[in-house]
C-alpha positions as CSV (number, residue, x, y, z in Angstrom):
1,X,125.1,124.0,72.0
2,X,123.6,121.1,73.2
3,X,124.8,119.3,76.2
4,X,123.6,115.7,76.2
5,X,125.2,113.3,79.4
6,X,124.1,110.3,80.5
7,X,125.2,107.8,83.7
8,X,123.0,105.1,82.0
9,X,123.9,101.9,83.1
10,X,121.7,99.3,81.4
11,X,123.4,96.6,82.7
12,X,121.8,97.3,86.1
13,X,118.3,97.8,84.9
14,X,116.4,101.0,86.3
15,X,116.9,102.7,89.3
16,X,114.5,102.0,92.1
17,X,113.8,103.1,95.5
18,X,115.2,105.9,97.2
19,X,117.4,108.2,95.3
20,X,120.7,109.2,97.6
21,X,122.2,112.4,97.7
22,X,125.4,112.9,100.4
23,X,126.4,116.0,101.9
24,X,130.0,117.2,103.1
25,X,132.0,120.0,104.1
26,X,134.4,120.0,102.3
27,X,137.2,121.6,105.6
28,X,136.9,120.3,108.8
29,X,137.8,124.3,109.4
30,X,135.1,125.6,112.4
31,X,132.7,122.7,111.4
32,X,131.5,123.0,114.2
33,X,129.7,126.5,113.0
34,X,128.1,125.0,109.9
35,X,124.6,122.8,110.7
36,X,123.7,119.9,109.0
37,X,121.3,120.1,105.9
38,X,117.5,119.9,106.9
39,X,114.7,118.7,105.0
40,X,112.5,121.7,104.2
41,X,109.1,120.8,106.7
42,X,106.6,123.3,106.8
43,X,103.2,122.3,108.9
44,X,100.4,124.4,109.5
45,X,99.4,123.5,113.1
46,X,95.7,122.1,112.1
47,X,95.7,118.7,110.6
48,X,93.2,117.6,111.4
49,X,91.0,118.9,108.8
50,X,91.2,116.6,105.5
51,X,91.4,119.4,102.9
52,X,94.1,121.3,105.3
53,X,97.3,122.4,104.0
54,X,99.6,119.9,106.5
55,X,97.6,117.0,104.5
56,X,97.8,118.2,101.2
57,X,100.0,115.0,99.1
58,X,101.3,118.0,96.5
59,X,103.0,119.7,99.6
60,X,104.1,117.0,100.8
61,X,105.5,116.2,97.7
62,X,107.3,119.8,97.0
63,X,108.8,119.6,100.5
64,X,110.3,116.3,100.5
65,X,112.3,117.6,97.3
66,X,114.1,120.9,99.2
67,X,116.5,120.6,102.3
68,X,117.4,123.8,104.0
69,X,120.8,125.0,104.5
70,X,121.0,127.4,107.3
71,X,123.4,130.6,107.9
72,X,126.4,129.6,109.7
73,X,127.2,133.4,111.1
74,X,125.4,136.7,112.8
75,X,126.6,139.4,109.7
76,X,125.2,143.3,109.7
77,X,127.2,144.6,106.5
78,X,126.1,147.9,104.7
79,X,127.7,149.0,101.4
80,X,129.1,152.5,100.5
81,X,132.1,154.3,98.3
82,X,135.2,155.1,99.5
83,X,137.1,158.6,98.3
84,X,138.5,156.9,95.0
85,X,134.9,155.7,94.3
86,X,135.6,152.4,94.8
87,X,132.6,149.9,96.0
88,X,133.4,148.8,99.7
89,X,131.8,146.8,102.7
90,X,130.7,148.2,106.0
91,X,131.0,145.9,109.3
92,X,127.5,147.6,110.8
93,X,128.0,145.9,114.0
94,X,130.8,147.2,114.7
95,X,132.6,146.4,118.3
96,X,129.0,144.3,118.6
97,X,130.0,142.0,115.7
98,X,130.5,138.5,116.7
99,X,133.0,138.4,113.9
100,X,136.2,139.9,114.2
101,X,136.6,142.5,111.9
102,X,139.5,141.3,110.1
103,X,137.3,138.1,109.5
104,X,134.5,139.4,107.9
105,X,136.1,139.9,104.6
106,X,137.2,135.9,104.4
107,X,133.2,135.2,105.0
108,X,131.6,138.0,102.8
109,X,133.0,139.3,99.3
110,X,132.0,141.8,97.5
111,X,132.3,140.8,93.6
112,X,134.2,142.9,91.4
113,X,132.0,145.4,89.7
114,X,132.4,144.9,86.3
115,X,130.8,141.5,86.9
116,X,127.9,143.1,88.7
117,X,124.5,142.0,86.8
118,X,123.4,146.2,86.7
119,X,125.6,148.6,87.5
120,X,123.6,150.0,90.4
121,X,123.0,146.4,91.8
122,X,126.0,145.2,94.5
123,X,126.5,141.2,94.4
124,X,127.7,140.3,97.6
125,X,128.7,136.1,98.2
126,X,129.5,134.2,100.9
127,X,132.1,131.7,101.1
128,X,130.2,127.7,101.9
129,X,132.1,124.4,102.5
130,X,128.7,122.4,101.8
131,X,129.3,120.1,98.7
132,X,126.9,117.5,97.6
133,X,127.4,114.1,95.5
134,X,125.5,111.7,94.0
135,X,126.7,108.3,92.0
136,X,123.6,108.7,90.1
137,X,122.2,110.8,87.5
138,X,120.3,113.9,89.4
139,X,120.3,117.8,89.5
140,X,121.0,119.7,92.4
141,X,119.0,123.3,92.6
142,X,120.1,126.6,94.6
143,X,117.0,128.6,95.5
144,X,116.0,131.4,97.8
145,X,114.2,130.7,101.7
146,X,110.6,130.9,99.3
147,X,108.8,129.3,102.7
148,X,110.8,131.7,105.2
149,X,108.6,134.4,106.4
150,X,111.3,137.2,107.6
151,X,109.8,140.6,109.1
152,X,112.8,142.5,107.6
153,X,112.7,141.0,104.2
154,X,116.8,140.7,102.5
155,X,116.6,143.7,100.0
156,X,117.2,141.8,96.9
157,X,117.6,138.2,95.0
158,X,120.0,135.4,95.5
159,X,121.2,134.0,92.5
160,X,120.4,130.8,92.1
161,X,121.8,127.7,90.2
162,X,121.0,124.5,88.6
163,X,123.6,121.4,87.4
164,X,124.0,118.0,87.5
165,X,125.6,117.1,90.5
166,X,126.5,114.0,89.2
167,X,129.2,115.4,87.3
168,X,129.7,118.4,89.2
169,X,130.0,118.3,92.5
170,X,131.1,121.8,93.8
171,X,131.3,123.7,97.4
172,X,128.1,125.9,97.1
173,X,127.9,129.4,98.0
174,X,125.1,132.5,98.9
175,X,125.0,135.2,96.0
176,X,123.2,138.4,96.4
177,X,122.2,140.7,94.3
178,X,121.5,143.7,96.8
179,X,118.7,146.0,95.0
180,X,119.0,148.5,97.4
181,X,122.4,148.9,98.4
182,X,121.3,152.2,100.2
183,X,119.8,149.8,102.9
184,X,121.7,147.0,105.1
185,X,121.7,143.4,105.1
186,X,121.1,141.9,107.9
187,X,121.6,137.8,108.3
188,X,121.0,136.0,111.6
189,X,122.4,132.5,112.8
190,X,120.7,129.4,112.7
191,X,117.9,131.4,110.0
192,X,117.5,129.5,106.3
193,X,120.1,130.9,104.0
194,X,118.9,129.3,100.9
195,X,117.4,125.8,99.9
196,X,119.0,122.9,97.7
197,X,116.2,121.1,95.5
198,X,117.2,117.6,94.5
199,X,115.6,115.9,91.1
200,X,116.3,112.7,90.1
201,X,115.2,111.4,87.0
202,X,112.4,109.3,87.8
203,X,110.1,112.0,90.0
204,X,108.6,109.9,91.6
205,X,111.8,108.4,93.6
206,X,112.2,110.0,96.8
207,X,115.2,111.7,98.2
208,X,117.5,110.2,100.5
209,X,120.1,113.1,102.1
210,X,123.0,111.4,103.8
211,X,126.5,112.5,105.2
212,X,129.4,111.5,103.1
213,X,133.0,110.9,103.4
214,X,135.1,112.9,102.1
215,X,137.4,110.3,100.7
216,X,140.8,110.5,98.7
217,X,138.6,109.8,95.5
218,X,135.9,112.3,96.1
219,X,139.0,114.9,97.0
220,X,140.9,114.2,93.8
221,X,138.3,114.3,92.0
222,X,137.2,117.4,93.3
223,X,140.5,119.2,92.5
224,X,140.4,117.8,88.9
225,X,137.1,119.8,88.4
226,X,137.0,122.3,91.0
227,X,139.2,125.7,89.5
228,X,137.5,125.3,85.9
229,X,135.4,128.1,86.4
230,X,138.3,130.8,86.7
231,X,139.3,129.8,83.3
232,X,136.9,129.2,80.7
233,X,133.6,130.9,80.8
234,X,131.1,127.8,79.9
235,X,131.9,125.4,82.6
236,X,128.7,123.3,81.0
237,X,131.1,122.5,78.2
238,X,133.5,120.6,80.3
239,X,131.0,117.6,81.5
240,X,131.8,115.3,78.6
241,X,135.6,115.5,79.8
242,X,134.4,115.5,83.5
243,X,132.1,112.3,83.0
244,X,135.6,110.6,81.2
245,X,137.6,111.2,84.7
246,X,135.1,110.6,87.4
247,X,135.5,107.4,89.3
248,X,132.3,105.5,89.3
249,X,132.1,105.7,92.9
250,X,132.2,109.0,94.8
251,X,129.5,109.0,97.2
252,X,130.3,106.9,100.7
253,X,128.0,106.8,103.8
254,X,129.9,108.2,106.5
255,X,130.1,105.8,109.1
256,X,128.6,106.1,112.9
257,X,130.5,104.5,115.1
C-alpha cells in the first residue's frame, strides 16, 4: 500500500531558507546525563591543500545533514542463559559499574526472543528521551556512528529507521542486533551512539537543529500518537489519521533567558 502525505501549503508559496528541526527530551528525569545533539564535523587536520578532504563541498554537504547523539551512560553488559534457557543480561562491571545494578535493566532491555531478527542474534535496546519535531514536511533518519573509528568495534548492527517526522514525532531509541553474543558490549560515555540524518524536501535547504519546548500541544499530541505501535503492526498506516489530529504548530524555540 501506498502511503501518500503531504503538509503542502500553497498558500504560503515554497519553502525557503533554512529548514528547522527541534530537539527535546521528552522527561526532565536526569537531563542532566543526556548531551545536546551535535552536528556530525569531521576535519582532517590539513586544509590547506585545495583537493583535501576538510575542503571537499560533497562532505561538507553530507555532514551538515547528520547530528550526533551521544551515549548518555558507561554500560559493560554480556549475554548468556540461565538454567530454564531463558536469554538474560550480564552486568560485566560488576561492583565497578557506574550504574546500580538494579538500574541497569530500566536503561538496557533485552527484546523478547521471538521478536529477534535470527534466532541466534540477541537485540538489545536502550531506552532515549530525545524526540525531534518539525512543522514542516521532512524525514528524520536513525543510522550507525559510520564516521566513528572505535578500536573495539560494537559486535553487530543497530537497527536503523526512517519516517517523517512531521507526522511522527517519537522518543528515539539504540537497537542492537548483537552478532556475537558470545562477546561483550562495551559502550562508553560521551562516545557517538548513533546519528540522526535530517532531509527536507528541497536538498538543497540546509538544516537548522534547535531546542524545543515541550509544550502542552506538542505533549498531547504526543500521547495521541505515541502507544500506536503496541497495537497494530503497520504504524505507517496511521499517518492519514495522524496528519487529521496534529495541530499545525508543534515546534517552539525554547527560549534563553
Amino acid at each position: 500500500m501506498e502511503i501518500t502525505v503531504s503538509f503542502d501549503r500553497p498558500d504560503d508559496g515554497p519553502e525557503t531558507g533554512p529548514v528547522t528541526v527541534g530537539w527535546f527530551l521528552t522527561s526532565d528525569k536526569n537531563a542532566v546525563l543526556y548531551d545536546p545533539p551535535e552536528r556530525l564535523i569531521v576535519r582532517p587536520s590539513n586544509k590547506a591543500h585545495a583537493k583535501s578532504a576538510g575542503r571537499c563541498p560533497a562532505v561538507i554537504q553530507l555532514e551538515s545533514r547528520y547530528f550526533v547523539v551521544k551515549c548518555p551512560f558507561d554500560i559493560h553488559i554480556g549475554f548468556k542463559r540461565d538454567e530454564k534457557g531463558k536469554a538474560v543480561l550480564i552486568n560485566r562491571a560488576g561492583s565497578a559499574s557506574p550504574i546500580r545494578a538494579n538500574k541497569l535493566g530500566d536503561l538496557m532491555v533485552l527484546v523478547n526472543e521471538a521478536e529477534w531478527r535470527y534466532p541466534d542474534r540477541p537485540t538489545v535496546q536502550m531506552m532515549l528521551p530525545y524526540c525531534f519535531v518539525a512543522d514542516e514536511m521532512v524525514y528524520l533518519s536513525e543510522v550507525a556512528a559510520f564516521a566513528h573509528y572505535r578500536p573495539d568495534p560494537l559486535l553487530g548492527t543497530i537497527f536503523g529507521g526512517r519516517f517523517p517526522l512531521t507526522i511522527w514525532p517519537r522518543p528515539l531509541m539504540w537497537a542492537f542486533e548483537w552478532h556475537e553474543p558470545q562477546k561483550d558490549i562495551v559502550l562508553r560515555r560521551g562516545e557517538p551512539l548513533f546519528y540522526v540524518q535530517i532531509e527536507a524536501v528541497d536538498p538543497a535547504r540546509p538544516v537548522q537543529l534547535v531546542e524545543a519546548e515541550r509544550t502542552p500541544e506538542l505533549a498531547a499530541y504526543l500521547d495521541k500518537i505515541g502507544g500506536a505501535v503496541n497495537y497494530v503492526n503497520q504504524t505507517f498506516g496511521l499517518f492519514k489519521a495522524a496528519e487529521a489530529i496534529r495541530p499545525k504548530r508543534l515546534l517552539v524555540p525554547k527560549r534563553r533567558d
